[in-house]
MIMARDO-948390 format. One line per 5 residues: number of its first residue (from 1); their letters; for each residue z, x, y of C-alpha. Coordinates in steps of 0.5 Angstrom, whole numbers, padded with zeros to 4 digits, always signed. Example, Ala and Ser with C-alpha at 12.3 -4.5 7.8 and 13.67 -1.06 7.14 Angstrom:
BEGIN
1> AS> +0016/+0025/-0009  +0014/+0027/-0002
This chain:
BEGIN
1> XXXXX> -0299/-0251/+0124  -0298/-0253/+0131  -0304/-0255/+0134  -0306/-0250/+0141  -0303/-0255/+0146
6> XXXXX> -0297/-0255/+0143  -0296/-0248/+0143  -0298/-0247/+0149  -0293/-0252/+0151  -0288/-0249/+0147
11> XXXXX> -0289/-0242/+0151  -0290/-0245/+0158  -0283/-0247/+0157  -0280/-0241/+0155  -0283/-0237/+0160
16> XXXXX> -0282/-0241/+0166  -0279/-0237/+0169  -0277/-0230/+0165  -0277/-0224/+0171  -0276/-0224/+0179
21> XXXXX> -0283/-0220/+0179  -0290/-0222/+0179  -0294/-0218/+0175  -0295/-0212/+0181  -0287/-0211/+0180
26> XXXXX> -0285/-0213/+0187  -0280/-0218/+0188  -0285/-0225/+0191  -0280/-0226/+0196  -0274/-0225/+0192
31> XXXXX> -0276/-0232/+0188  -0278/-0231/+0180  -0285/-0231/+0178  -0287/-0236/+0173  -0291/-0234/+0168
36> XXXXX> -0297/-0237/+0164  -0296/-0241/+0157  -0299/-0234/+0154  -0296/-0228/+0157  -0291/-0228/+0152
41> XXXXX> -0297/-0226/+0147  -0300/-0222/+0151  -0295/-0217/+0152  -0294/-0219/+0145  -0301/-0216/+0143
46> XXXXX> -0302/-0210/+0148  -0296/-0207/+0148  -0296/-0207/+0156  -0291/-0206/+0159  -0285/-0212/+0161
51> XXXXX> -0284/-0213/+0168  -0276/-0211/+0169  -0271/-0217/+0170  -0267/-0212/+0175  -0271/-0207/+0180
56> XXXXX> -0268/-0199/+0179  -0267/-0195/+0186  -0264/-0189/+0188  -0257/-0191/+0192  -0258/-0191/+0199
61> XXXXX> -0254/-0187/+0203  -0249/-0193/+0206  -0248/-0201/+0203  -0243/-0206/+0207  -0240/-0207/+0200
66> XXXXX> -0240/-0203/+0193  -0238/-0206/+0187  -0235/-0201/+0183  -0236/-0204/+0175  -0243/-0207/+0172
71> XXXXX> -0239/-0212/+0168  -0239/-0220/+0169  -0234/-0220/+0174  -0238/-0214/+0178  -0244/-0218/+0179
76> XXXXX> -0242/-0225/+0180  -0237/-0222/+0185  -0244/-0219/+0188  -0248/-0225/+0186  -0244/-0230/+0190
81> XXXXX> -0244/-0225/+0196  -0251/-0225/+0197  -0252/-0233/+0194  -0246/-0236/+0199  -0244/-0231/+0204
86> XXXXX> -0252/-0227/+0206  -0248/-0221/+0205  -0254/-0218/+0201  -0253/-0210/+0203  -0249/-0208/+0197
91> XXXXX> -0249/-0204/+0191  -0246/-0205/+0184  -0245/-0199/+0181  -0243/-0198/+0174  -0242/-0189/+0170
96> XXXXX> -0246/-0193/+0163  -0252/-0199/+0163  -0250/-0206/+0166  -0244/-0209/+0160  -0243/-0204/+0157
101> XXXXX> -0236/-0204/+0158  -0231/-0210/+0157  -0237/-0215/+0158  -0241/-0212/+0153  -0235/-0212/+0147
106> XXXXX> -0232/-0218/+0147  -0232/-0225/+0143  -0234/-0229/+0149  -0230/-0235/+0148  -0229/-0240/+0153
111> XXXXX> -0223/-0245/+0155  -0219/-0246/+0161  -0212/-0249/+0157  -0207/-0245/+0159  -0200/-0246/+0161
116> XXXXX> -0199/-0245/+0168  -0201/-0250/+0173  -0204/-0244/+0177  -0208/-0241/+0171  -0210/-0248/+0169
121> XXXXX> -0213/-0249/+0175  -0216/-0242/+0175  -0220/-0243/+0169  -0222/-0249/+0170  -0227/-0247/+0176
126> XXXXX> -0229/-0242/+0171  -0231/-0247/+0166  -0235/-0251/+0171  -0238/-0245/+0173  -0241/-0243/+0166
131> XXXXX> -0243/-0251/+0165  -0248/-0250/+0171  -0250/-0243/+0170  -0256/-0244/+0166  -0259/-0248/+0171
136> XXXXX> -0256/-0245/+0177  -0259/-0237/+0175  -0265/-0241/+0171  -0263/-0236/+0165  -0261/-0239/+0159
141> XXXXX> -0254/-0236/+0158  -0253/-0241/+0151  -0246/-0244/+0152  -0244/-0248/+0147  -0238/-0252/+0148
146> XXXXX> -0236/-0254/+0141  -0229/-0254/+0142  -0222/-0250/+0142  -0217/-0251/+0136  -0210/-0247/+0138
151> XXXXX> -0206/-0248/+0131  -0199/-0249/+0130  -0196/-0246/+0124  -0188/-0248/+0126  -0183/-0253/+0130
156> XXXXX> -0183/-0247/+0137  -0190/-0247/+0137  -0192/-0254/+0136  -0187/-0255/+0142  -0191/-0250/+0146
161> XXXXX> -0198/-0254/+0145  -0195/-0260/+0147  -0193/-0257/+0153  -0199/-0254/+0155  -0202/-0260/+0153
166> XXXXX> -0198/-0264/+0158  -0200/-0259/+0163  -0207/-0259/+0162  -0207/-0266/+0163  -0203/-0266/+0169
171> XXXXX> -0209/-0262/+0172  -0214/-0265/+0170  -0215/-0262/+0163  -0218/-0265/+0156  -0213/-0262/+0151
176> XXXXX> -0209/-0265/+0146  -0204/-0264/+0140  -0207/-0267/+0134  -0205/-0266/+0126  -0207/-0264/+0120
181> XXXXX> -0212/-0269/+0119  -0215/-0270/+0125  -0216/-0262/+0124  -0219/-0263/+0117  -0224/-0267/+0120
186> XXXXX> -0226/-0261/+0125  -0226/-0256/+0120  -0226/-0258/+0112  -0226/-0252/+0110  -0220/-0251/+0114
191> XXXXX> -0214/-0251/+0108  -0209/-0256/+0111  -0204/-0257/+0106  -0197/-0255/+0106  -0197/-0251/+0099
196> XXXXX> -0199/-0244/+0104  -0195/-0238/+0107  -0196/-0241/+0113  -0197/-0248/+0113  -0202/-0251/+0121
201> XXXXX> -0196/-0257/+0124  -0202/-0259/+0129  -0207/-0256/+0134  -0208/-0255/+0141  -0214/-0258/+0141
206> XXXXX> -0219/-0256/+0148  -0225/-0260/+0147  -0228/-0256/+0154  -0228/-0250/+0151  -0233/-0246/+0147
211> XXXXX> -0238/-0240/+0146  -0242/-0236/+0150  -0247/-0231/+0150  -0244/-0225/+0153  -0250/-0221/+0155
216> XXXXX> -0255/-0226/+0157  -0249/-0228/+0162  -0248/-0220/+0164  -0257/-0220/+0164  -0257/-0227/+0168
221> XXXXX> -0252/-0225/+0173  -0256/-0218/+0174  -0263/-0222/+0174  -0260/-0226/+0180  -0257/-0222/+0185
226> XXXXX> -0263/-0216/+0184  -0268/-0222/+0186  -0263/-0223/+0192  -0263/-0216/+0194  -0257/-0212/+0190
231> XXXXX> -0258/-0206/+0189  -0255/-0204/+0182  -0254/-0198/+0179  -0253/-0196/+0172  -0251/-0189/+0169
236> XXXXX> -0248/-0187/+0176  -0240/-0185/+0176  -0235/-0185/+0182  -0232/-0180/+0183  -0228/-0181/+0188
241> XXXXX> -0227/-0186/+0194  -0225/-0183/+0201  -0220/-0186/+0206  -0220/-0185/+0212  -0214/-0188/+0216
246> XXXXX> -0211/-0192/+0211  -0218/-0195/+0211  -0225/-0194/+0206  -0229/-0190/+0209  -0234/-0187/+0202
251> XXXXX> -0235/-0187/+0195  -0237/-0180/+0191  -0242/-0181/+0185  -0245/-0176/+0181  -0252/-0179/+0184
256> XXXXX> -0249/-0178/+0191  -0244/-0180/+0197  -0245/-0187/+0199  -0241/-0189/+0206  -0238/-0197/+0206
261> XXXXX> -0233/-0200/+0209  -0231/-0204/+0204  -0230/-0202/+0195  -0229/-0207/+0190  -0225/-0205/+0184
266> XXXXX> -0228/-0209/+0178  -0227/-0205/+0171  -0224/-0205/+0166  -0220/-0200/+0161  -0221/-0195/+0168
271> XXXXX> -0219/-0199/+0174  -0212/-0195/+0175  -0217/-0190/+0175  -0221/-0193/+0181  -0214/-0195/+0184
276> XXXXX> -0211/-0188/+0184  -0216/-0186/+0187  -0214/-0189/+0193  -0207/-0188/+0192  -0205/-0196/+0189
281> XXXXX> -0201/-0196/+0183  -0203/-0201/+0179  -0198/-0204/+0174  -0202/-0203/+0168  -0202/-0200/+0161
286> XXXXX> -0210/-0200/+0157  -0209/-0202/+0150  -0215/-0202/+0144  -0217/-0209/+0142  -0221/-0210/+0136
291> XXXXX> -0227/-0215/+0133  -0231/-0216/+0128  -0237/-0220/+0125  -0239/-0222/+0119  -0247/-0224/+0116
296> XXXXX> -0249/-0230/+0118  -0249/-0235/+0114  -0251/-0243/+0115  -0248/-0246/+0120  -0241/-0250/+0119
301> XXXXX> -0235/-0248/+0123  -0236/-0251/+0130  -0229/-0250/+0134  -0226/-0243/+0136  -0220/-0243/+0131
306> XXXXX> -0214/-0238/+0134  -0207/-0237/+0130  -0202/-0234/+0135  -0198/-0233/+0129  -0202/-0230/+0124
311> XXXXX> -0205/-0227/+0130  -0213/-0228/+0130  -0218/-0232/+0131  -0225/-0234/+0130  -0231/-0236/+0132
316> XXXXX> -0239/-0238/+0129  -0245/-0235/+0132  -0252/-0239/+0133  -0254/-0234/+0129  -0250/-0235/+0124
321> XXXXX> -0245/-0229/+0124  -0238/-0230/+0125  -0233/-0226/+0129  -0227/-0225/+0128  -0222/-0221/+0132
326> XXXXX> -0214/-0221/+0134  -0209/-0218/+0138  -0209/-0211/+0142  -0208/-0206/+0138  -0199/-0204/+0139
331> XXXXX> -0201/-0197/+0142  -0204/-0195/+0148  -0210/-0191/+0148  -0218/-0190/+0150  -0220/-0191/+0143
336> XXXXX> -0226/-0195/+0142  -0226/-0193/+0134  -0224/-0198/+0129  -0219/-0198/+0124  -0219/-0200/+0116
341> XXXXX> -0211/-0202/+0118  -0215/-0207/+0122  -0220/-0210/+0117  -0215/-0211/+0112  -0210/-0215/+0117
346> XXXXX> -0216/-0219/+0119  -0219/-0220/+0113  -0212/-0223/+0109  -0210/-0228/+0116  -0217/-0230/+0116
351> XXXXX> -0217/-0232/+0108  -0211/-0235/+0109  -0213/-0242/+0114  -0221/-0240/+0110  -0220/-0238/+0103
356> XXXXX> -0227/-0240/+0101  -0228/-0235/+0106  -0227/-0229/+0100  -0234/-0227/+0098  -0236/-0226/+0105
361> XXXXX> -0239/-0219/+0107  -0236/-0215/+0114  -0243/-0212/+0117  -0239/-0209/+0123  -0233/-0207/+0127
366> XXXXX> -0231/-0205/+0133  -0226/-0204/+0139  -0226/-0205/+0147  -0221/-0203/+0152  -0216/-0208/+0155
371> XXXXX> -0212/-0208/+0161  -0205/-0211/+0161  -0201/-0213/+0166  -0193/-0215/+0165  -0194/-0222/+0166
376> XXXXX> -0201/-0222/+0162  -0204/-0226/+0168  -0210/-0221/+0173  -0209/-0218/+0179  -0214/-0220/+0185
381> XXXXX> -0214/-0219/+0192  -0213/-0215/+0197  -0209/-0207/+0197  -0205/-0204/+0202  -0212/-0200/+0203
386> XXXXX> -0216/-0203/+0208  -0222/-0205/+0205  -0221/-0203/+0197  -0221/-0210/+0194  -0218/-0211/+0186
391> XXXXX> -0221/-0217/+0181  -0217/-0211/+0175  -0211/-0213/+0170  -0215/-0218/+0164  -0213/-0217/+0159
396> XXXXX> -0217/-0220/+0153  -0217/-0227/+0157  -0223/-0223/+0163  -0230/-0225/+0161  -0228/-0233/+0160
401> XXXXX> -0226/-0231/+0168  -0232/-0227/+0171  -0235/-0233/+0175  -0230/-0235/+0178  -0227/-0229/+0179
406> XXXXX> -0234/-0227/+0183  -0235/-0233/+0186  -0227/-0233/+0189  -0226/-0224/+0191  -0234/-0226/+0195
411> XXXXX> -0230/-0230/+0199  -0224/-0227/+0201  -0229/-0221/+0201  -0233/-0225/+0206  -0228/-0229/+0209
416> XXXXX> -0222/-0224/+0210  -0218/-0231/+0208  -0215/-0231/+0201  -0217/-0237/+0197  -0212/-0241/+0193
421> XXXXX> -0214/-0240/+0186  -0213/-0233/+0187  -0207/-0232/+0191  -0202/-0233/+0185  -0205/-0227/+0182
426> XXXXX> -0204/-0222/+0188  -0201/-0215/+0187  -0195/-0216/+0192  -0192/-0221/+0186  -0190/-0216/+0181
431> XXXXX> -0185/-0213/+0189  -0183/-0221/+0190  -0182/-0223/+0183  -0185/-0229/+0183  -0190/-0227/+0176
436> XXXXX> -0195/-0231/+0172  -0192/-0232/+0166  -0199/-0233/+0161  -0195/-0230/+0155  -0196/-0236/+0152
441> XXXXX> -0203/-0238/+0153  -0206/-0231/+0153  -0203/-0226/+0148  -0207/-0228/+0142  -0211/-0235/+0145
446> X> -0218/-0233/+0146
């Protein structure tokens, strides 16, 4: 058993910093309180209430900016608004609870090595974001990067790899091609002999990349730009976005009219829903993608395994759970419900890279809405509606960009000047022609 002083050493560390308010529930300043060694237990034992890690408010009758979408990309884009910018007169509103979307349903997986110069770069910042986010939101947000493997089970893959690898490097990425040996020693329970149905040529292998806990990132970011002034308002649906003179001029909520200048459509599965409010078209179809996660078992896979031909991938929680998912489902819909079709594809693809995977039981499934454009790249910027911004279109690629999609969408919302990781990825570009193409990198490459 620990002596007190250890415990109370351990506790200090964990509640150095757990909310933005001191025991009265005011914000201190908008700085974060520090706790005693022994409020854990104390809330533990009284059963007392826990101070809110976010403040609730009735929405005001007016914000300078409002961020229609409570997931990593909506609060980042507010977050860094407030942080970089000083503009702190901004609403995030989402129509359920903060990540209850996109951000709340999906794997997680980190990386930037993609295949277009211009996404590679993108990616990157976002991986940089993530590998300081712990510190700079003081809220362990549990990144691990454990590395990414992108399995080749034929020449025109192996060629692919090689390709991105190459790109990668010219950009100042870590990836390589390694073989099948090397892919072994990664991960010894991966069958690597040339007796299957299909046998892995090589890998691409990314050692930055990795996993991440999906609602400490959504709760991080909501904690920090609520102790900067964002207001954020669950449970509160758009309705509607008025215009006036081609330009924003309101929003229309189940909770009431909100007038702003300025909107910020950052949804996911129901942002041609947003976008058709104000009359912008957007070229995107919504497809269902599913997951699943097993029971935990002790540690033994570190990297992300993808196999873009057998299309799946896999990952190994901190708990010990593995999760597995695959590509979007062939069909549009709104659906989130899962399917046994699904569990027994998954299940035998799985079993072919692990066989000793068998006896493994599937605890639960389930399925989130993924939004794609023609080219698998996002759609970021500005509209022809004065004031109505998009960060829309990701496809199964968007949490892994949620820092940096905020950091650079409050510039350009603050600055009115384009950034240049994000001019790529404009709504003019589908009119020009000059598109993204991130197939080869994004279709099933999480």
């Amino acid at each position: 058993m620990r002596a007190p002083g250890a415990i109370k050493s351990a506790l200090g560390a964990v509640m150095s910093s757990v909310g933005p308010y001191d025991r009265n529930g005011s914000t201190n300043g908008h700085k974060p309180y520090r706790y005693s060694a022994f409020d854990l237990l104390r809330h533990g034992f009284s059963q007392a209430d826990w101070p809110r890690a976010w403040r609730r408010h009735d929405p005001k009758s007016s914000y300078d900016v409002v961020v229609v979408g409570g997931g990593v990309h909506g609060l980042a884009t507010a977050y860094y608004l407030a942080k970089n910018h000083g503009i702190t007169n901004v609403a995030v509103l989402d129509k359920g609870y903060i990540g209850s979307g996109g951000s709340g349903r999906n794997t997680a997986i980190i990386r930037s090595n993609y295949l277009t110069p211009e996404g590679i770069r993108f990616y990157d910042r976002s991986v940089k974001l993530y590998e300081t986010l712990s510190a700079d939101l003081n809220y362990n947000a549990m990144f691990a990067q454990r590395g990414h493997l992108t399995l080749a089970h034929n020449d025109s893959s192996l060629r692919t790899m090689r390709w991105r690898a190459e790109v990668n490097k010219l950009e100042g990425v870590d990836s390589e091609v390694i073989g099948p040996d090397e892919i072994k020693k990664l991960v010894p329970f991966m069958d690597t002999s040339e007796d299957v149905r299909y046998p892995i040529l090589g890998a691409l292998y990314h050692p930055p990349g990795g996993i991440i806990r999906h609602d400490a990132v959504v709760w991080g970011y909501a904690r920090g730009a609520d102790a900067l002034g964002v207001h954020i308002h669950q449970n509160t649906e758009v309705t509607g976005i008025d215009v006036t003179g081609g330009k924003v001029s309101g929003v229309r909520t189940k909770r009431g009219d909100i007038a702003t200048p300025v909107v910020v459509n950052c949804t996911a599965g129901w942002s041609t829903l947003i976008s058709d409010m104000v009359g912008v078209k957007m070229p995107v179809s919504t497809f269902p993608l599913q997951a699943a996660v097993t029971e935990p078992v002790r540690p033994f896979l570190n990297p992300v395994i993808v196999s873009g031909t057998l299309h799946v991938y896999v990952s190994q929680t901190d708990r010990g759970e593995l999760v597995f998912g695959a590509s979007v489902d062939p069909f549009t819909s709104y659906s989130m419900r899962g399917s046994l079709e699904f569990t027994e594809g998954l299940a035998g693809h799985v079993l072919e890279l692990m066989p000793s995977l068998a006896k493994m039981r599937l605890l639960r499934q389930w399925s989130g809405l993924c939004d794609m454009t023609p080219d698998f790249s996002p759609i970021m910027g500005v509209t022809p509606v004065a004031g109505f911004f998009v960060d829309v279109g990701w496809g199964t690629y968007g949490f892994k960009a949620g820092p940096v999609s905020g950091e650079t969408m409050a510039a350009l919302i603050a600055t009115g000047k384009m950034p240049d990781l994000i001019a790529p990825f404009s709504l003019d570009r589908f009119a020009s022609g000059s598109l993204m193409g991130e197939k080869g990198a994004a279709a099933v490459g999480h």
